[in-house]
CHARMM-style PDB file with segment names, atoms N, HN, CA, C and O in Angstrom:
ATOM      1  N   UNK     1      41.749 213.585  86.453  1.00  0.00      PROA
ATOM      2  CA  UNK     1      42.393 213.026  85.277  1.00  0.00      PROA
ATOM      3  C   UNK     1      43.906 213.031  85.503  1.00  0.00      PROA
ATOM      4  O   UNK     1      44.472 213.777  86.303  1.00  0.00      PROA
ATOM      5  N   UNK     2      44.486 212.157  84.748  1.00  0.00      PROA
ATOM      6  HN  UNK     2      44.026 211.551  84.099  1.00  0.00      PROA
ATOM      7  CA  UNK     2      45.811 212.158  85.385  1.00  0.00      PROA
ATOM      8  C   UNK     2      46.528 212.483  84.536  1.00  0.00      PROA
ATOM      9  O   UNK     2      45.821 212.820  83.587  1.00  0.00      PROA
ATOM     10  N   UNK     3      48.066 212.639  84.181  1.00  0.00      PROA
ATOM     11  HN  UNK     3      48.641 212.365  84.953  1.00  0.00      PROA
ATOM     12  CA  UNK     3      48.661 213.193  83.406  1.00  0.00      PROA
ATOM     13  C   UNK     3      48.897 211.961  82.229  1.00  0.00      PROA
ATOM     14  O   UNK     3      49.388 212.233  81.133  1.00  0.00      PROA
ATOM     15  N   UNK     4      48.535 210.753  82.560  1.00  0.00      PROA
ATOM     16  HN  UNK     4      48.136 210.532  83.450  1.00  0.00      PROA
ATOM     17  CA  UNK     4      48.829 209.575  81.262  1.00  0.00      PROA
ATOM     18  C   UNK     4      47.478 209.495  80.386  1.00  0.00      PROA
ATOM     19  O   UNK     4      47.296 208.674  79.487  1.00  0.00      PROA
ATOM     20  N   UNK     5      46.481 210.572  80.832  1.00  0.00      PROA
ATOM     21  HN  UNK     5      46.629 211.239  81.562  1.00  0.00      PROA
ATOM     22  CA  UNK     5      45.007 210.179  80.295  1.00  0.00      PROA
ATOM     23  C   UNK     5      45.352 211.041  79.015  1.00  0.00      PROA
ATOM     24  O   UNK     5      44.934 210.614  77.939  1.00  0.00      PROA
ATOM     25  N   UNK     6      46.086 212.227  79.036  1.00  0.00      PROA
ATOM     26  HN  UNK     6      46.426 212.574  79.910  1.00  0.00      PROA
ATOM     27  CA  UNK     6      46.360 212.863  78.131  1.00  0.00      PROA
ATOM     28  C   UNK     6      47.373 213.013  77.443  1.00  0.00      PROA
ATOM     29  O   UNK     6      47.901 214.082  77.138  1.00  0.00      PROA
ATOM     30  N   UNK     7      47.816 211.568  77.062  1.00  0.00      PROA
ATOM     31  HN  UNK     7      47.387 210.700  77.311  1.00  0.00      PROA
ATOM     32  CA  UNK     7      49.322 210.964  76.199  1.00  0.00      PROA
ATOM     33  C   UNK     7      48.744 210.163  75.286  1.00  0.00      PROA
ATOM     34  O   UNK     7      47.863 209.343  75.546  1.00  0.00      PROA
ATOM     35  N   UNK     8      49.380 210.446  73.834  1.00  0.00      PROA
ATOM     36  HN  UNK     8      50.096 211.112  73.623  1.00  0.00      PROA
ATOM     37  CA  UNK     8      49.544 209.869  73.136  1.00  0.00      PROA
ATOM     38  C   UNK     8      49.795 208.406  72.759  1.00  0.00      PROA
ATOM     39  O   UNK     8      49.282 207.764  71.842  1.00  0.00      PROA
ATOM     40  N   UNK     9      50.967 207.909  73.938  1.00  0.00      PROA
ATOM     41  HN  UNK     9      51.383 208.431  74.682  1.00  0.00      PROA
ATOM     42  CA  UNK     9      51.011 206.408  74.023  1.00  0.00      PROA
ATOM     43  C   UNK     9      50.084 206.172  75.036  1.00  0.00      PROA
ATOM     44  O   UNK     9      50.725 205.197  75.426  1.00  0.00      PROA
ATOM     45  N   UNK    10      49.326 206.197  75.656  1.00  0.00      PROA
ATOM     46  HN  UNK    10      48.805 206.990  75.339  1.00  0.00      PROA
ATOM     47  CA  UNK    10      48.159 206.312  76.809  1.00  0.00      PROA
ATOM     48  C   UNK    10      46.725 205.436  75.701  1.00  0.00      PROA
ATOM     49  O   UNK    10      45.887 206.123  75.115  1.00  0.00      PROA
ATOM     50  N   UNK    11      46.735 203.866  75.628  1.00  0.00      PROA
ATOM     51  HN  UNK    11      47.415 203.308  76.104  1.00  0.00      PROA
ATOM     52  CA  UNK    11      46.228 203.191  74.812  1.00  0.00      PROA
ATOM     53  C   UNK    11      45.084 202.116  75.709  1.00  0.00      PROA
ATOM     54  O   UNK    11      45.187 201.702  76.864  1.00  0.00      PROA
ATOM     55  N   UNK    12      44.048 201.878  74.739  1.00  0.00      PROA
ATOM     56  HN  UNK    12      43.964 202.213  73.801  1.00  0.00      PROA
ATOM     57  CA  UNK    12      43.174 200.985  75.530  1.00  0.00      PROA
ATOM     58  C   UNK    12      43.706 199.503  74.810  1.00  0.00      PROA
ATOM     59  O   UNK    12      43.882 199.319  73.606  1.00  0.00      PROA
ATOM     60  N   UNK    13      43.950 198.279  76.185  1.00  0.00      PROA
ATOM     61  HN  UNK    13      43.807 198.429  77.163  1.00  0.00      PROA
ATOM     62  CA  UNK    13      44.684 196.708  75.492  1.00  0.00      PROA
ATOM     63  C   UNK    13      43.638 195.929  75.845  1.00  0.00      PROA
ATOM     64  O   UNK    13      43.525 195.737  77.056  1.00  0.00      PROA
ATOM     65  N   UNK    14      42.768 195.378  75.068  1.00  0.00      PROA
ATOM     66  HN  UNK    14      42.860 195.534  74.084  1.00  0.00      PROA
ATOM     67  CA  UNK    14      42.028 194.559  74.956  1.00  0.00      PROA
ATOM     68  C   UNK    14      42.535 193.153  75.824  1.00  0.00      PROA
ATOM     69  O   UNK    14      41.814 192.244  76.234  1.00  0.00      PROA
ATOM     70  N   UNK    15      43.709 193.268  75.928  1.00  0.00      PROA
ATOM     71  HN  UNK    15      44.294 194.008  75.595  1.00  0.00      PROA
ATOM     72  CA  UNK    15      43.849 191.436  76.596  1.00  0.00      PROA
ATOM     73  C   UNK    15      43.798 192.157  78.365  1.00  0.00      PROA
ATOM     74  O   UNK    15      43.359 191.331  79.165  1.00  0.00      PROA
ATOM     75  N   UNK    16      43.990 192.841  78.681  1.00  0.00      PROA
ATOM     76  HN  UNK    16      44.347 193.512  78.031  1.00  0.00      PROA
ATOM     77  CA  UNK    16      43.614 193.637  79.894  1.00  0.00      PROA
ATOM     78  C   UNK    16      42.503 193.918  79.842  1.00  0.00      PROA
ATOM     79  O   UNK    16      42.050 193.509  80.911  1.00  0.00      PROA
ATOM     80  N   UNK    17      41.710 194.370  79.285  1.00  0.00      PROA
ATOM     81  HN  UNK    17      42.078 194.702  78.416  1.00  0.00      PROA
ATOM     82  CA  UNK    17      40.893 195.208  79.561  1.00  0.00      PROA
ATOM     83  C   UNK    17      40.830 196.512  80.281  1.00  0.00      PROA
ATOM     84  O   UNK    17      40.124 196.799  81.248  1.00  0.00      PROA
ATOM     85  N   UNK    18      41.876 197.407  79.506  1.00  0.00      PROA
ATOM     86  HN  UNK    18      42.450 197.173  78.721  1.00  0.00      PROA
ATOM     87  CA  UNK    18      41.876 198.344  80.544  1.00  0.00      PROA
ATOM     88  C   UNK    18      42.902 199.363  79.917  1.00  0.00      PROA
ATOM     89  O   UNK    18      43.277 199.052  78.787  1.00  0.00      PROA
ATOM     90  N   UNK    19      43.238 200.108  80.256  1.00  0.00      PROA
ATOM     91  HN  UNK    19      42.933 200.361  81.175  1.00  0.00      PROA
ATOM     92  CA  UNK    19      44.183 201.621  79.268  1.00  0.00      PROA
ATOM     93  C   UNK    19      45.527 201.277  79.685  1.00  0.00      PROA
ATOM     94  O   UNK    19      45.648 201.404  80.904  1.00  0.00      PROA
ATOM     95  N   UNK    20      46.497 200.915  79.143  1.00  0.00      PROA
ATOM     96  HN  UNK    20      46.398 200.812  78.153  1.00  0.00      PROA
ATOM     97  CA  UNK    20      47.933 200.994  79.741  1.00  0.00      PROA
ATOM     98  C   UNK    20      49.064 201.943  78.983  1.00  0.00      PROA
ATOM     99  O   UNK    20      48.929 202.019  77.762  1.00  0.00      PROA
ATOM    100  N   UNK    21      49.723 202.381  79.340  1.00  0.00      PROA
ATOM    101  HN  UNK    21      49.833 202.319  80.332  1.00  0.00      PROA
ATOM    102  CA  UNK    21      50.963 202.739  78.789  1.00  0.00      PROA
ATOM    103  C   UNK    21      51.438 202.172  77.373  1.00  0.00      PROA
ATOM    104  O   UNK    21      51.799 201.003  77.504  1.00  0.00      PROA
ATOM    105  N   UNK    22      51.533 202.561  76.266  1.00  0.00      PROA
ATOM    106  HN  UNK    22      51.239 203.511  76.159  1.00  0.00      PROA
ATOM    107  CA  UNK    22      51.988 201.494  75.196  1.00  0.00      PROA
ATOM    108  C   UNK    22      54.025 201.563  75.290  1.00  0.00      PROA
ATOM    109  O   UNK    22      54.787 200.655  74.958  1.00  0.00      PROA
ATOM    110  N   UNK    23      54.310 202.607  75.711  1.00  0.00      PROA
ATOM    111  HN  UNK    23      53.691 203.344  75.980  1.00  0.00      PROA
ATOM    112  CA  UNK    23      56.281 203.200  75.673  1.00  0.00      PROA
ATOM    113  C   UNK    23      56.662 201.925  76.446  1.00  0.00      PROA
ATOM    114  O   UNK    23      56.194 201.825  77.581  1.00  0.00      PROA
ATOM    115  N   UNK    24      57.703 200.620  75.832  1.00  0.00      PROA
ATOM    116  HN  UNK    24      58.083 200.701  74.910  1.00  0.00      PROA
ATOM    117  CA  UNK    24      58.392 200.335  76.191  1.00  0.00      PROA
ATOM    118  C   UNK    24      59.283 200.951  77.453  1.00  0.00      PROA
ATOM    119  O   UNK    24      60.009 201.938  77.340  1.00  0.00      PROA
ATOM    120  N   UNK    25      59.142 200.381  78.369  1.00  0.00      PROA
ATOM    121  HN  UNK    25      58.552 199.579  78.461  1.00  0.00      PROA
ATOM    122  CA  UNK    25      60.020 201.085  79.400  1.00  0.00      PROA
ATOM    123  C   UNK    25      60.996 200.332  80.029  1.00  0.00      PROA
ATOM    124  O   UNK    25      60.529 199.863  81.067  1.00  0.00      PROA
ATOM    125  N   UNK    26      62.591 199.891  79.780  1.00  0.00      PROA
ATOM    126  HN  UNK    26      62.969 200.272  78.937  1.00  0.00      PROA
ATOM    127  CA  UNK    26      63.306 199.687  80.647  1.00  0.00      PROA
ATOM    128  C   UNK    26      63.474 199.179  82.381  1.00  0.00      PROA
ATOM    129  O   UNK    26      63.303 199.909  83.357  1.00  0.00      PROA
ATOM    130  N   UNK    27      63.710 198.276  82.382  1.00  0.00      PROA
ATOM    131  HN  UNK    27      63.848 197.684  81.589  1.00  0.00      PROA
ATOM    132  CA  UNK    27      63.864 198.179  84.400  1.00  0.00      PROA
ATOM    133  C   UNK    27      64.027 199.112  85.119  1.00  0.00      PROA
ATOM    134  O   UNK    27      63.419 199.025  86.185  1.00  0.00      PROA
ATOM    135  N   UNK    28      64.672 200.081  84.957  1.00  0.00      PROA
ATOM    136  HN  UNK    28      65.166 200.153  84.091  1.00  0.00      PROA
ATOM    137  CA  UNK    28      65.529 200.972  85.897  1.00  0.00      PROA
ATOM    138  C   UNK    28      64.782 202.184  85.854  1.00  0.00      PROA
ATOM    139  O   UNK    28      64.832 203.082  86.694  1.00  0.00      PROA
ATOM    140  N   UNK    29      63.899 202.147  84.547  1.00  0.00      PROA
ATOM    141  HN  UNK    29      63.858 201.417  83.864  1.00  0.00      PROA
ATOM    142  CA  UNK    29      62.866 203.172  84.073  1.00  0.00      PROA
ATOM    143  C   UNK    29      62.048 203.263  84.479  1.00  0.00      PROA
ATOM    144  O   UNK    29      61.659 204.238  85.121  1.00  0.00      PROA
ATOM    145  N   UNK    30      61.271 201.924  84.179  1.00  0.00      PROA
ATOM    146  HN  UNK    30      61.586 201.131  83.657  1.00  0.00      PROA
ATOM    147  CA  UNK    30      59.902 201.478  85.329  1.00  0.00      PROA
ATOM    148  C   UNK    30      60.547 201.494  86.625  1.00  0.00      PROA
ATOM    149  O   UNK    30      59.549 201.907  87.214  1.00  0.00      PROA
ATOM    150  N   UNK    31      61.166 201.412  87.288  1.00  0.00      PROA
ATOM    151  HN  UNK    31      61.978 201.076  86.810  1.00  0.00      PROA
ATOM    152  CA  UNK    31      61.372 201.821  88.674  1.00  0.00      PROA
ATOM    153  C   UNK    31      61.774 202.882  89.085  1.00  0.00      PROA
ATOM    154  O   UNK    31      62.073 202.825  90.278  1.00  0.00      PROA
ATOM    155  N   UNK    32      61.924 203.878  88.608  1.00  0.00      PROA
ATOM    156  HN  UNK    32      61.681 203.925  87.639  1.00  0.00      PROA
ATOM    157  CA  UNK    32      62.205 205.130  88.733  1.00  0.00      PROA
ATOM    158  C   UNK    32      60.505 205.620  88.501  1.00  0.00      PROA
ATOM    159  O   UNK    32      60.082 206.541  89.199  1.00  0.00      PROA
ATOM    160  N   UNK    33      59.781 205.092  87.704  1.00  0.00      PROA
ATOM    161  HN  UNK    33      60.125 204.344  87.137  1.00  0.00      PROA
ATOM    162  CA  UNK    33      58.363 205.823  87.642  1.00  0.00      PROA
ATOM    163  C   UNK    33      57.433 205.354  88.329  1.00  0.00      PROA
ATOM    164  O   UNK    33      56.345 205.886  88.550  1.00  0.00      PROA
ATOM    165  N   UNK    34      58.049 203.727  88.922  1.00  0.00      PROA
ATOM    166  HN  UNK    34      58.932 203.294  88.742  1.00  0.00      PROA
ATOM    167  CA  UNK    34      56.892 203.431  90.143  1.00  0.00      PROA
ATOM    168  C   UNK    34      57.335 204.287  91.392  1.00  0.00      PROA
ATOM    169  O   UNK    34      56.499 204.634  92.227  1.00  0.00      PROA
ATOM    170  N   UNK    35      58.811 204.657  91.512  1.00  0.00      PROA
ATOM    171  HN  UNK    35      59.490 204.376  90.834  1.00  0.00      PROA
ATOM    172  CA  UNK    35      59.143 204.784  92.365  1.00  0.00      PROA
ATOM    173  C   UNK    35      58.580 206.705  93.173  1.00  0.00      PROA
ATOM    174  O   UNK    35      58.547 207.311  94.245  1.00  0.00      PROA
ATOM    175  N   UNK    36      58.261 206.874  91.724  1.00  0.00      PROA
ATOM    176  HN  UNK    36      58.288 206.382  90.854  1.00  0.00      PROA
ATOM    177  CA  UNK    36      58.143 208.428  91.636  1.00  0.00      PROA
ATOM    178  C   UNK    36      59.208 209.270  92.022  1.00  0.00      PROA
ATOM    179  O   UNK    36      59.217 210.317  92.669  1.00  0.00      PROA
ATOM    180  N   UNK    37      60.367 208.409  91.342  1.00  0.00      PROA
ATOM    181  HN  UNK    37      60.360 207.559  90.816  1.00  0.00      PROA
ATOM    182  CA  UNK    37      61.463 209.433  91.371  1.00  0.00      PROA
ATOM    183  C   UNK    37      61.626 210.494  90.529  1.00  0.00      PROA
ATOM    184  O   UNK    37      62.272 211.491  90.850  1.00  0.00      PROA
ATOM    185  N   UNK    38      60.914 210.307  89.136  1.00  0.00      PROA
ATOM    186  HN  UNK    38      60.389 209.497  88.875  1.00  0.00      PROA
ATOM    187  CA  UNK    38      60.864 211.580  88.297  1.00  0.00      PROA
ATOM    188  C   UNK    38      59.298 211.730  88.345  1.00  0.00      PROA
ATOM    189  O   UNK    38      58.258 211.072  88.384  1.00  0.00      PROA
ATOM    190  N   UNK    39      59.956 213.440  88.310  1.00  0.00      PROA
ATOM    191  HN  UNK    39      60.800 213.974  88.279  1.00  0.00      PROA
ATOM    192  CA  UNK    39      59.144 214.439  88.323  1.00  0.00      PROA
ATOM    193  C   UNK    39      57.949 214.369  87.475  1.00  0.00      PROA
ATOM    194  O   UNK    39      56.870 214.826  87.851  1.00  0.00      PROA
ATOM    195  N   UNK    40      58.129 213.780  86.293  1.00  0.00      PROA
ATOM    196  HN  UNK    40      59.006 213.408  85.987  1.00  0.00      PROA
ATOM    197  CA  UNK    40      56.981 213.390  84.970  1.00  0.00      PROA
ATOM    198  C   UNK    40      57.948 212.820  83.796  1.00  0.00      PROA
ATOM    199  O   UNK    40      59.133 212.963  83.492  1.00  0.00      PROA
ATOM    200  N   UNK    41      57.093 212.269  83.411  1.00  0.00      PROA
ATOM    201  HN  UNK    41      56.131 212.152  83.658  1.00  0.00      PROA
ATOM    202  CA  UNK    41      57.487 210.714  82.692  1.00  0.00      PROA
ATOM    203  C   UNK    41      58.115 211.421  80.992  1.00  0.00      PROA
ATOM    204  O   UNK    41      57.644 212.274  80.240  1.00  0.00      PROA
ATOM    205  N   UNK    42      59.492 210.476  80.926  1.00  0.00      PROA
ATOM    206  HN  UNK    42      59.875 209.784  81.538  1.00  0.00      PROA
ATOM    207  CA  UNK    42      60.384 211.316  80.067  1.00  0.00      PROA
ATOM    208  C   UNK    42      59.523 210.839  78.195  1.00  0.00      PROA
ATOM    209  O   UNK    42      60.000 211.133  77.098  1.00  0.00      PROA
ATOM    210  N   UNK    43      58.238 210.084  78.463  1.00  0.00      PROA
ATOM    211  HN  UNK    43      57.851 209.846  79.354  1.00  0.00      PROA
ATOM    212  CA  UNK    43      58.044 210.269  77.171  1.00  0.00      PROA
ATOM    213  C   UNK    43      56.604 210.641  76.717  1.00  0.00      PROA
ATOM    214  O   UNK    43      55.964 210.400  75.694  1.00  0.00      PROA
ATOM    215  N   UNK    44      56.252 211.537  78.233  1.00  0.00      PROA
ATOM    216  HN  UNK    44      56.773 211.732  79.064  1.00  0.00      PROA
ATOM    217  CA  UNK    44      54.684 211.838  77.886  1.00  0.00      PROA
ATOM    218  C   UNK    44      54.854 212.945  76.534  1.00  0.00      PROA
ATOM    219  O   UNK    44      55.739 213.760  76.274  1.00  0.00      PROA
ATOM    220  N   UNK    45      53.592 212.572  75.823  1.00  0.00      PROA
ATOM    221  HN  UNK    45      52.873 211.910  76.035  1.00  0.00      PROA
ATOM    222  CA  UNK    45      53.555 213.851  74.868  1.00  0.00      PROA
ATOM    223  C   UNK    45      52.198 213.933  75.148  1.00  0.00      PROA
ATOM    224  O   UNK    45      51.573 212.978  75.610  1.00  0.00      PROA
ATOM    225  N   UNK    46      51.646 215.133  74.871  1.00  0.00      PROA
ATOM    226  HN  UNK    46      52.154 215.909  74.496  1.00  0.00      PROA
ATOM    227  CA  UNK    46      50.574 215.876  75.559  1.00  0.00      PROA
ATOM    228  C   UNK    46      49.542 215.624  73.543  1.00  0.00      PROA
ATOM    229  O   UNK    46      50.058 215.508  72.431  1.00  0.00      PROA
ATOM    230  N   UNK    47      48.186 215.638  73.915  1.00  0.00      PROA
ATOM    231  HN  UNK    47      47.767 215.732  74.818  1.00  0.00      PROA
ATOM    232  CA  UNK    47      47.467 215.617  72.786  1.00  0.00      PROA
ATOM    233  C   UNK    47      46.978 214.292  72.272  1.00  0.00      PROA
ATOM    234  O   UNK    47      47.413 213.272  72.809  1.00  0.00      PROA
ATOM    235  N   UNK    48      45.977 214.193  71.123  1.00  0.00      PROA
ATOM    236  HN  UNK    48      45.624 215.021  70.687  1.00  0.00      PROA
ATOM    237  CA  UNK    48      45.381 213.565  70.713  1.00  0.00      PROA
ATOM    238  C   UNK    48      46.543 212.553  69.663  1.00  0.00      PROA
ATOM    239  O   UNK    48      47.220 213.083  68.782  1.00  0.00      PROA
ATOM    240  N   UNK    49      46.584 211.367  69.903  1.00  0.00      PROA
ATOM    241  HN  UNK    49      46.035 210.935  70.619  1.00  0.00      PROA
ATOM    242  CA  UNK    49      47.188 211.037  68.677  1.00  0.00      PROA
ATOM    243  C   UNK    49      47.262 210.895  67.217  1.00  0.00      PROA
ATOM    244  O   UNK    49      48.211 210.773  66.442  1.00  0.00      PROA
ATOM    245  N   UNK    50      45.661 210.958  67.025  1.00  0.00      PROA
ATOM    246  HN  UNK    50      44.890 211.057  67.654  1.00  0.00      PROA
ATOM    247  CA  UNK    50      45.346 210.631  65.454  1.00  0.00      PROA
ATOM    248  C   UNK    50      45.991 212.624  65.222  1.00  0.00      PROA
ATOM    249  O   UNK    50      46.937 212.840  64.464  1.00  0.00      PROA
ATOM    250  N   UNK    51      45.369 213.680  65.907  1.00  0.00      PROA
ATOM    251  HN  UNK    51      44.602 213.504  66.523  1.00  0.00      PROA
ATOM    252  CA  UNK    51      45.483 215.224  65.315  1.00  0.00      PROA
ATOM    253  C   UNK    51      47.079 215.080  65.452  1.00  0.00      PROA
ATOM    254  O   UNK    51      47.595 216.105  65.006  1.00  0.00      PROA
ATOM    255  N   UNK    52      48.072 214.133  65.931  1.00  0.00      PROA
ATOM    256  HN  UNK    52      47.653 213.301  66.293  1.00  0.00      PROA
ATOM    257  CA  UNK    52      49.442 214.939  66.328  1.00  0.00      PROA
ATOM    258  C   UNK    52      50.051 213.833  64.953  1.00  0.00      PROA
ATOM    259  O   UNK    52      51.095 214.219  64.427  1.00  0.00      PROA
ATOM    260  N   UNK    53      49.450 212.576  64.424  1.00  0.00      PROA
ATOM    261  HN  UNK    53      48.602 212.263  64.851  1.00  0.00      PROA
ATOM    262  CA  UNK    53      50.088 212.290  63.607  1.00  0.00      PROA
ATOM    263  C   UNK    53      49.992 212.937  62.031  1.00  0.00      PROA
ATOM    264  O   UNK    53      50.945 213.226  61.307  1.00  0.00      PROA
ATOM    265  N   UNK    54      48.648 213.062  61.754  1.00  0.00      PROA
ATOM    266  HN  UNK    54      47.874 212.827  62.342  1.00  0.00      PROA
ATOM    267  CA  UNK    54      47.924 213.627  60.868  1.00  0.00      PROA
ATOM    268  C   UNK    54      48.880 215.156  60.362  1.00  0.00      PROA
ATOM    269  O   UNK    54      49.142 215.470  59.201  1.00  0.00      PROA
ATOM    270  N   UNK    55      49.268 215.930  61.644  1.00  0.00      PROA
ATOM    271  HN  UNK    55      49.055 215.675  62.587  1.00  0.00      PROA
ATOM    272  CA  UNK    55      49.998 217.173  61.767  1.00  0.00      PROA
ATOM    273  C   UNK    55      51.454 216.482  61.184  1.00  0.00      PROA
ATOM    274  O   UNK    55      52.058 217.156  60.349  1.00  0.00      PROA
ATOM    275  N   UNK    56      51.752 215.817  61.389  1.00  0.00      PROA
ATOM    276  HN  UNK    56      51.262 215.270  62.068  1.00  0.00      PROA
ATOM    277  CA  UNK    56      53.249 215.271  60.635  1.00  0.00      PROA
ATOM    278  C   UNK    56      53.672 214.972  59.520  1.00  0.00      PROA
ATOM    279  O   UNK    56      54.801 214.778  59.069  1.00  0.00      PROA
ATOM    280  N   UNK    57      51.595 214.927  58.663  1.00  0.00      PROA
ATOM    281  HN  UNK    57      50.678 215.084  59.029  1.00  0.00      PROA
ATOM    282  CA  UNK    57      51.829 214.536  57.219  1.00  0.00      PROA
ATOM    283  C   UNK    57      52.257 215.645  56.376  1.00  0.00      PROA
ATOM    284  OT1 UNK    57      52.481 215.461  55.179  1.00  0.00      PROA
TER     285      UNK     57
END
C-alpha cells in the first residue's frame, strides 16, 4: 500500500477510471514529486475522510 492510499485527497475519478490525487498541484510541485525530490508529499493527511471531516463538526 502506498502512502497516497491512505490520504484523504487520495479519490476514485470516474472519467479515469482509476484513484488519483484530488490536491491541485503546481508545476514545480508536480515535478518535485515526480521527481522524488521530497521526502513525502507536503499535503498528505493521513485517515479516513468522511471520520476526519465529521471530527471538525
Amino acid at each position: 500500500m502506498s502512502i497516497c492510499e491512505d490520504c484523504i485527497y487520495y479519490a476514485y475519478d470516474e472519467e479515469y477510471d482509476d484513484y488519483t490525487c484530488e490536491q491541485d498541484l503546481d508545476e514545480d510541485e508536480m515535478a518535485a514529486f515526480l521527481e522524488k525530490r521530497r521526502n513525502s508529499c507536503p499535503f498528505y493527511h493521513p485517515g479516513n475522510a468522511d471520520y476526519y471531516l465529521a471530527g471538525k463538526q
